[in-house]
C-alpha positions, 0 to 999 in steps of 0.5 A: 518535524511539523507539518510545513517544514522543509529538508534539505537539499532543496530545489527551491523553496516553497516562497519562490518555487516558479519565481523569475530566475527559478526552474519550478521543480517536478513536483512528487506528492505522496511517498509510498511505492510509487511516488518515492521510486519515481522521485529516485529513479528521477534523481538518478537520470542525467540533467534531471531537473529540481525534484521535490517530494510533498509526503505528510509522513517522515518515514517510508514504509515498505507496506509487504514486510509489515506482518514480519514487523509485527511478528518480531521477525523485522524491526521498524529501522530496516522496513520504515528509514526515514525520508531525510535519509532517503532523500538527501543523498540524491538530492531530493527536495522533502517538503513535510506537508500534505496537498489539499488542492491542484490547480492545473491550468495555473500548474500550481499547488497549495498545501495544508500549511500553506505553501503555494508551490508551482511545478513543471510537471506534477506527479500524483502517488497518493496511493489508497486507504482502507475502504469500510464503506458504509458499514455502520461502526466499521470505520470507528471500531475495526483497526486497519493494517497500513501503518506504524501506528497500527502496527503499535495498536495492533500488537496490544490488541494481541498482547491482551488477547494472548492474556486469556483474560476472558474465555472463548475470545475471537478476532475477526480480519474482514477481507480473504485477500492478499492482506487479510490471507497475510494477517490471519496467518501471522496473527494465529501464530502469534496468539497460538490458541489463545483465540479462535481467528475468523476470516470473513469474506463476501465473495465465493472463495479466497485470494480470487485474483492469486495464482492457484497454487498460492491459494491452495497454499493459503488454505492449507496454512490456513487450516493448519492454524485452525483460523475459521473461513467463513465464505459469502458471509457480509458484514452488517455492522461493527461495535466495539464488542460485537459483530453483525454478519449476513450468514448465505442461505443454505438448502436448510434455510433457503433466505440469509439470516443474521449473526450477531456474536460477541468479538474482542477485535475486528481488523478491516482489510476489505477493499480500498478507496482512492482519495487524490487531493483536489483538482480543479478543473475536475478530471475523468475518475473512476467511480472509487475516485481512481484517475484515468490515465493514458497508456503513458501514465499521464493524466487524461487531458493533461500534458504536464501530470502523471498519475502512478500507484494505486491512484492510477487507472490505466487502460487494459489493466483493470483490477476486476479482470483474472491476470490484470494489474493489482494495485501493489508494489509491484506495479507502482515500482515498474510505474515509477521507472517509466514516469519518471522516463516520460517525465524527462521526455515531456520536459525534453519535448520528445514522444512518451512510452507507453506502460506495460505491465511485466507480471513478476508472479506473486509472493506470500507470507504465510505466518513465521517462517513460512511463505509461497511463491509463484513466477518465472516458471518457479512454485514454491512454498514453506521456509525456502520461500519465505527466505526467497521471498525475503530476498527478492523485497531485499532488492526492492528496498529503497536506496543502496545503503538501505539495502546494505545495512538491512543485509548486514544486520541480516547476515549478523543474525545468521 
């Protein structure tokens, strides 16, 4: 399916979308977390209104199983179902296209294939991006770990090294946060010593915003596979076969020095950026191109636009404060029920509720098998919370009869 093409059942077609006689739909752009659950959510409210989704992809993906789908432990069917099958059901509009500009005041949109869409309230779930910054050859040389794609080309990178073809070979995962924590640990059971594993990372310490508990066991997993953390250490530039790195100063070395190794692979998991399409006029942003939002999720200075997800920068929930709200799934799913609430109370005339984020507490996997957990007065680590873990991203899976066919395969190889 190409750029432009339409699934059905939808709401209007994008010719007459706001046409006389036609209701504009509430348009969704983006189908990750926060944009799918939204548009489900909305088609599950009594006398919801046309609903069309706009996501340039034509499979979801649950992003927190993805290093089960690289090991093996998972297959692409039950963590990536196809949107046609998502969305037909509640009857959710598909537009395969992707939104290059919002015109507000025209309560319009224009997408890369060229469709003029009109909505009666909008939706932004764009979601973010790996941000390589401007670190020279980063964005050309290191893979990133947020989708299919990079699953495919990450799996033959790891194929290669598990060859042994040279000696002393090293992969290097920039980033010691949740992902990078992930990542290493499933990549060093996967090689299993075919090659020395270093997490880089700027700051001070591991996993800064995780719950003590799971850092300690992040560390501990961590030495137990022998990956290599190299703390307060920056990385300089990125070539296709060798790493420049800022190394700290030390007692015997009072200035930073430079390293400049030989490396195999370098994956990139070090912060996000945000990239909405274009809106016009222009609103508030946060310098990383975050939208400011008010308490209730809609844009600020606009009635009729929701921001959820990543993309949203809501007030009290700065992601740089210990106990504030992460840009993850967990957040964009309690985003999503109370935008698509506030979207039917916009449209109904009535007063919007404010978004409060409940912290569920925080999981980790932590290679095969292995995972650790926190919340609801429970810590836990090892195969048990892998399998809670596995559990509680069972019921967040979209749709019923996906949760019910991903549970049958699961029981059937048990």
């Amino acid at each position: 399916m190409q750029s432009g093409d339409f699934r059905t059942p939808p709401p209007v077609s994008p010719a007459t979308a706001g046409a006389s006689g036609s209701r504009p739909p509430v348009v969704i752009v983006g189908g990750g977390f926060g944009g799918l659950y939204t548009a489900l959510r909305l088609a599950s409210l009594p006398n919801h209104p046309p609903l069309l989704l706009v996501e340039p992809n034509d499979h979801f993906l649950f992003l927190p199983l993805l290093y089960e789908l690289l090991s093996g432990e998972l297959r692409a069917w039950e963590i990536a179902p196809p949107y046609d099958s998502l969305l037909a059901g509640p009857g959710v509009g598909w537009l395969r296209d992707r939104v290059v500009s919002v015109h507000t005041d025209d309560h319009e949109l224009r997408t890369a294939g060229g469709a003029t869409l009109a909505y009666s309230a909008l939706v932004l779930a764009t979601g973010s991006q790996e941000n390589t910054g401007s670190v020279p050859g980063a964005a050309h040389h290191a893979l990133t770990f947020r989708s299919l794609d990079d699953v495919t080309r990450l799996r033959r990178v790891l194929q290669a090294l598990g060859r042994r073809e040279s000696p002393l070979q090293r992969l290097a995962i920039v980033g010691a946060g949740p992902t990078g924590v992930e990542l290493a640990c499933k990549v060093a059971d996967m090689l299993q010593g075919a090659c020395v594993v270093e997490l880089i990372e700027r700051g001070d310490q591991l996993l800064p915003h995780s719950r003590a508990f799971n850092r300690e066991q992040a560390v501990s997993a961590l030495r137990r596979r022998d990956v290599r953390l190299r703390l307060r250490t920056r990385v300089e530039a990125v070539g296709a076969d060798r790493l420049t790195l800022s190394l700290p100063a030390t007692p015997g070395s009072p200035h930073p020095t430079t390293e400049e190794s030989p490396v195999q692979a370098v994956i990139w998991t070090a912060g996000l950026r945000f990239q909405p399409p274009l809106l016009t006029p222009s609103p508030p942003q946060e310098p990383s191109g975050r939208l400011r939002c008010h308490a209730d999720l809609r844009l600020e200075g606009h009635a009729d636009v929701f921001v959820v997800g990543d993309l949203a920068s809501v007030p009290g929930l700065q992601t740089d404060l210990p106990g504030a709200a992460p840009p993850t799934a967990q957040v964009a799913f309690q985003q999503a029920q109370v935008a698509a609430a506030n979207v039917m109370r916009h449209l109904a005339g009535e007063p919007l509720q404010p978004f409060v984020w409940n912290d569920l507490g925080e999981m980790l996997s932590l290679g095969k098998g292995e995972a650790s957990l926190t919340g609801g007065g429970l810590t836990l680590a090892g195969g048990a919370a892998f399998a809670l873990r596995r559990l509680a991203y069972l019921t967040r899976l979209p749709g019923l009869p996906q949760r019910l066919r991903v549970a049958a395969g699961w029981l059937a190889e048990s």
